[in-house]
C-alpha positions as CSV (number, residue, x, y, z in Angstrom):
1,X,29.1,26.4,9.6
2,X,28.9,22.9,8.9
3,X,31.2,21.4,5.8
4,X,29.3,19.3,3.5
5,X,30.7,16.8,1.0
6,X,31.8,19.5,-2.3
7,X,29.8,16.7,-4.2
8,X,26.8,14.5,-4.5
9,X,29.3,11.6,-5.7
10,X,31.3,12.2,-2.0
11,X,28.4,12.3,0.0
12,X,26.6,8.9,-1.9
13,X,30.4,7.0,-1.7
14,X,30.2,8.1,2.3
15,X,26.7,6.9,2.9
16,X,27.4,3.5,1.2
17,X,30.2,3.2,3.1
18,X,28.1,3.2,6.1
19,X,26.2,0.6,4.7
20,X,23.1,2.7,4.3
21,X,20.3,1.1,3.0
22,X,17.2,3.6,2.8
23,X,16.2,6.6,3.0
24,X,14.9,6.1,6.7
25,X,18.1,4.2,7.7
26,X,20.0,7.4,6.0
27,X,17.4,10.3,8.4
28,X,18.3,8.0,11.6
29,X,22.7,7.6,11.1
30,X,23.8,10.6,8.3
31,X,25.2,12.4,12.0
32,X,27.4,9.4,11.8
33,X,29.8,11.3,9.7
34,X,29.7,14.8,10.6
35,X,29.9,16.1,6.5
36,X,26.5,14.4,5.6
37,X,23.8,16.8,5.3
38,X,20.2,15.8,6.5
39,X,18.5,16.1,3.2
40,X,21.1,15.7,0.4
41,X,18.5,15.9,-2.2
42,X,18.1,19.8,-1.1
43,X,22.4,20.5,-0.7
44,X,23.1,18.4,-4.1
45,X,20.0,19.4,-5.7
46,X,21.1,20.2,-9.0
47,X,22.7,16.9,-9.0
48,X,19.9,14.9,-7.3
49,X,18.2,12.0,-9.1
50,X,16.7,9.8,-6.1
51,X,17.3,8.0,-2.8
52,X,18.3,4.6,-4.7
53,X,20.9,6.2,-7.1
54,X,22.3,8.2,-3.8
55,X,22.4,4.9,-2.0
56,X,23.6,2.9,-5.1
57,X,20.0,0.7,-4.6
58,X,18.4,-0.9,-7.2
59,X,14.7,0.7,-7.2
60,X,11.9,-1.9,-6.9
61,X,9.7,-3.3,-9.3
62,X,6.3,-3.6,-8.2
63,X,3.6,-5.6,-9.8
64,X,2.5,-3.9,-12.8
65,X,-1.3,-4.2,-11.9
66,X,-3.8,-4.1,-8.9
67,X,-5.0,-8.0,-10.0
68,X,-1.0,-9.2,-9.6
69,X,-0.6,-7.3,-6.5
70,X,-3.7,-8.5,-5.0
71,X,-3.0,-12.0,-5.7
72,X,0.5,-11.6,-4.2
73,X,-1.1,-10.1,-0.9
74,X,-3.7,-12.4,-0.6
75,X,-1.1,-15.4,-0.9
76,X,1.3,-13.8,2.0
77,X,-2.6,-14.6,3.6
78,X,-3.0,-10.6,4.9
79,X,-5.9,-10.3,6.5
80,X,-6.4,-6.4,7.1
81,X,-4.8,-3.3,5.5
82,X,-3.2,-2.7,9.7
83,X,-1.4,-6.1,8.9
84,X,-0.6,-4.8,5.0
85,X,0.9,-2.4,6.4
86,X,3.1,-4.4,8.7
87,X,3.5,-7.2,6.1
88,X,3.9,-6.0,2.9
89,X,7.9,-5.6,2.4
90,X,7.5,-9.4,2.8
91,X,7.5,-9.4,-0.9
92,X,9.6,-6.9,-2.1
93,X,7.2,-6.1,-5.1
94,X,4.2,-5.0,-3.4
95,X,3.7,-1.3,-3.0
96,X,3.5,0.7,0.3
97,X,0.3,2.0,-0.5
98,X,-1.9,-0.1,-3.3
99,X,-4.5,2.0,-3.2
100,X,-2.3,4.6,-4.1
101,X,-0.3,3.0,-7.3
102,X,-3.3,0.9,-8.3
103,X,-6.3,4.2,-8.1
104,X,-8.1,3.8,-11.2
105,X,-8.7,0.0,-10.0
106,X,-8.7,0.9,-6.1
107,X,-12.1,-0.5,-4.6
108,X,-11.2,-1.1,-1.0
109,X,-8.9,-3.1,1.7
110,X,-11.6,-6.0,1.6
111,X,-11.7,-6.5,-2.1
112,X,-8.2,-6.3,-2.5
113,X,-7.2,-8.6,0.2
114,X,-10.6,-10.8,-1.0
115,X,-12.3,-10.7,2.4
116,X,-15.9,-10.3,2.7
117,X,-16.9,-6.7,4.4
118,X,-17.9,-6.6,8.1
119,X,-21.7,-7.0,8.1
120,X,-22.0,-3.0,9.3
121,X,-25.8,-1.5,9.1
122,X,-26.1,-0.8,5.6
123,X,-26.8,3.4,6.6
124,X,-26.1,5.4,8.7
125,X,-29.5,5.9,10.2
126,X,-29.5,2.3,11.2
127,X,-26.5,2.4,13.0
128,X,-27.5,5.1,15.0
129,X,-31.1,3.4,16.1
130,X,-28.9,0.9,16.8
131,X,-26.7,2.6,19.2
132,X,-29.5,4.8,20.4
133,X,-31.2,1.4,21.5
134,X,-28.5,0.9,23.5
135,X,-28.9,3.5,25.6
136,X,-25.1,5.5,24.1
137,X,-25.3,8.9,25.1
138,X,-21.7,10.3,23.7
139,X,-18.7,9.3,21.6
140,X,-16.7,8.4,24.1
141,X,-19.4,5.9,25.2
142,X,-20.0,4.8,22.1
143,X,-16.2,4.2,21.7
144,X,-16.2,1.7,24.5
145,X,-19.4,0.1,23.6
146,X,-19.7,-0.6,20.2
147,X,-18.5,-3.8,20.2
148,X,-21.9,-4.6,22.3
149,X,-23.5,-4.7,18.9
150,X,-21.1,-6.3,16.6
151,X,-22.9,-4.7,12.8
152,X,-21.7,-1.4,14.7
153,X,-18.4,-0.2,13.3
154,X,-15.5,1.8,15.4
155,X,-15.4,4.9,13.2
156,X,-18.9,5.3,11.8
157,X,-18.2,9.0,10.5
158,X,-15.9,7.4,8.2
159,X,-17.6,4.2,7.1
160,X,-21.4,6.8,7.0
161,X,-19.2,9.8,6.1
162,X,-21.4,10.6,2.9
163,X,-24.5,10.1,5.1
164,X,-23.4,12.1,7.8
165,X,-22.7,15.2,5.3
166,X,-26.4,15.0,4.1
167,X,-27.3,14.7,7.9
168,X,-25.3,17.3,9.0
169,X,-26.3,19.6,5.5
């Protein structure tokens, strides 16, 4: 049976010591030292507050409000929530997931990132005239053709996904 650290305190000072910085860093090296459990917060439980007081990390202070974090996005010039995603620890204050932190203001990627939406059919029935008329037969096609019709989107049960329940109903 493995031997952990007897304490939270031993098991922090050894992950510091290896100059852990996260708690992904921490799931990718604890084997490093064989006495670091995999999920400390489970073995020192009782003792557990979070992943920045384990790795002596002062925890982040995001923007207090959608309007401040939106600004900051938009001034990093983001363009997409793909590139948010990729972007984002740019500035240490913005969140992982806005839409998330900032739900009760949460419209969507284009409004926070203040980029106008693609110009998709407005329903759902005139995106599928639309790809009817030209000639897609199956998802698949319609996956690799699409972008013939540019007002088509790539994932229309998503962007139609109310109008595809009443369809469907």
């Amino acid at each position: 049976m493995k031997k952990f650290y007897k304490t939270i305190n031993h098991a922090s000072k050894a992950a510091i010591g290896l100059g852990i910085q996260s708690q992904l860093e921490y799931q990718q090296r604890y084997k490093e030292d064989e006495r670091l459990p995999s999920c400390p917060n489970k073995i020192y439980a009782t003792d557990w507050v979070d992943w920045f007081s384990f790795l002596d990390k002062e925890k982040r202070s995001i923007y207090p409000t959608y309007a401040e974090a939106s600004k900051a996005a938009i001034g990093l010039g983001i363009q997409s929530q793909p590139e948010y995603q990729q972007r984002y620890k740019e500035d240490e204050r913005l969140p992982s997931c806005p839409n998330k932190i900032y739900a009760t203001d949460w419209v969507d990627w284009f409004r926070f990132l203040d980029k106008e939406k693609w110009p998709w059919y407005p329903t759902y029935a005139e995106a599928s005239k639309a790809a009817i008329g030209l000639g897609i037969q199956s998802q698949p096609e319609y996956q690799q053709r699409y972008k013939e019709d540019e007002r088509l989107p790539s994932c229309p049960n998503k962007i139609y996904a109310i109008d595809c329940e009443l369809t469907a109903a």
